[in-house]
N, C-alpha and C positions, 0 to 999 in steps of 0.2 A: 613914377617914383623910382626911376632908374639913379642909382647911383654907380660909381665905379672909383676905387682904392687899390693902391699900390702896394705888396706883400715885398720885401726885403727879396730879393731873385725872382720871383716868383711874376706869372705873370698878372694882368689885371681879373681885381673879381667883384662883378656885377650882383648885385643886389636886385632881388625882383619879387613880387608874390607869388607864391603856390597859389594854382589850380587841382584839380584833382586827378587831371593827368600827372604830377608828380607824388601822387600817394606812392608808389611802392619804391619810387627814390627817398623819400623820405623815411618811412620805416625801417627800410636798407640803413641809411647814415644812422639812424635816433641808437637801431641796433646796435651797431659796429660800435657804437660810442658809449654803450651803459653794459651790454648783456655778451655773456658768453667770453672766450678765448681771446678772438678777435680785438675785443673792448680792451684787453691789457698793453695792447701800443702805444695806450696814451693815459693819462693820468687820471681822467673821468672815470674813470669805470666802476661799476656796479655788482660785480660777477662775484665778489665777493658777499656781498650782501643779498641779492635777488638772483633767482634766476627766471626763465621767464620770458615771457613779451617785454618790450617798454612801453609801444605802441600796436594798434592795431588799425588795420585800414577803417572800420569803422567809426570810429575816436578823428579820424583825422579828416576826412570828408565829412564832420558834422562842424570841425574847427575851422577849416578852410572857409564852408558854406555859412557858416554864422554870423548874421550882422554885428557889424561890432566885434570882430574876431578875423584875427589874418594871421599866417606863416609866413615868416619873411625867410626869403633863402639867398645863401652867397652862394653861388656859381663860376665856375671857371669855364665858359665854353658852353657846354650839354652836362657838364659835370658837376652836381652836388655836394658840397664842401662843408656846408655848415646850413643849419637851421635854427627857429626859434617860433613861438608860438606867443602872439600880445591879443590881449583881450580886453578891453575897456570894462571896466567894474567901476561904476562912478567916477570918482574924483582920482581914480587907481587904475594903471593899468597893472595887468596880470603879463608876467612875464614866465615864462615855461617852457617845455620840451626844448630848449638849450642842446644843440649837438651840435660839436666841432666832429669828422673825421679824422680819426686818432691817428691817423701820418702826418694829418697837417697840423697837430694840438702844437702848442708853445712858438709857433711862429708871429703870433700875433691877430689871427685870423678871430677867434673867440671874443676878443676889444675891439675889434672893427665890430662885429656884428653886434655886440653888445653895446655901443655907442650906435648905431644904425637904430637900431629894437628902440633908444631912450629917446632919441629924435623921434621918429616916429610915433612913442606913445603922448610925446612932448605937445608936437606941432599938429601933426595929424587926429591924435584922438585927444588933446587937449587936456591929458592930464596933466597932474601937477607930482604925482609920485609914480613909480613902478616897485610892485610888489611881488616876490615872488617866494614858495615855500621849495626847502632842500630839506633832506633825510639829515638827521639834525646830529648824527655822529659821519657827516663829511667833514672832516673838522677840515682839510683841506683844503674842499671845494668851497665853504664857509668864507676863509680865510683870501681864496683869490676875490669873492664877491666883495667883502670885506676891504681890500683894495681897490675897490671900484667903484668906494661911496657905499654901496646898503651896509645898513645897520641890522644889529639881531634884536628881535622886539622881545624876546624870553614866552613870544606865545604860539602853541605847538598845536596841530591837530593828527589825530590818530591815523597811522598809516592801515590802508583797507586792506588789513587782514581777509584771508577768503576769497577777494577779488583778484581773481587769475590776470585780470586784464590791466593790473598796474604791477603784475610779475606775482615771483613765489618767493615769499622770503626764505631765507637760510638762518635769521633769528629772530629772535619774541620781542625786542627792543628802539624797533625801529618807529620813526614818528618823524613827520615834517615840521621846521622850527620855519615861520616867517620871517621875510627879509624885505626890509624898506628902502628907499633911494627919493629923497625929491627931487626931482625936476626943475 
């Protein structure tokens, strides 16, 4: 399931699956892309709202390893550029852990792999929609999903407060709103 896309200057970047020798490249990019200093290169970031883990190696060696469950990653070389996380839930795939590297954001690399992810849950896991939930005051990040087809469904579940290992919030308001796209 090798594919390969052309970036505006840039050279070609290879689409492939994570194994679990890419766990700490991965954690590395999910980082750089949501949490800390770092994260404010580019327009995803989190740092404001959590601080924290995004991911940890545990979480991702259980997602990698899961039937029905794969990390797709764009690569340029040996080099890690973007990732995503599709899960098969019925008639749904699950779309999640989303990171561009915040040098490479706004080139275009984030709708490569985002068309990449819908293919994939499309053809290969034979869904018919891709579903995914965002902290639901991204009005933003909302807004780029929102141009790319998903819809907001107005139904939210609680952000896991307590749970270190999906970060530390910075305030009491926070919650995941669902986002749909058919296929």
């Amino acid at each position: 399931m090798t594919s390969v896309h052309d970036l505006p200057n840039e050279a070609a970047v290879e689409f492939r699956l994570a194994t679990t020798a890419d766990i700490v490249a991965i954690e590395t990019l999910v980082t750089s892309a949501y949490r800390g200093d770092a994260s404010r290169a580019g327009w995803t970031t989190e740092a404001d709202l959590l601080d924290g883990q995004r991911v940890d190696p545990e979480g991702l060696k259980e997602v990698i390893e899961k039937p029905g469950s794969l990390v797709l990653l764009a690569a340029r070389g040996v080099l890690v550029l973007s990732c995503c996380h599709i899960e098969k839930q019925g008639e749904a795939c699950y779309f999640g852990m989303f990171a561009v590297d915040p040098t490479q954001q706004g080139a275009g690399l984030g709708k490569l792999v985002m068309a990449e992810a819908e293919r994939v849950a499309k053809d290969d896991f034979g869904c018919a929609r891709m579903e995914m939930t965002v902290i639901s005051v991204r009005d933003e990040l909302i807004a780029w999903y929102e141009r790319r087809g998903y819809s907001r469904t107005g139904k939210y579940k609680p952000f896991p407060y307590g749970d270190e290992r999906f970060g530390i919030p910075k305030r009491d308001d926070l919650k995941f709103e669902l986002l749909v796209k058919p296929l």
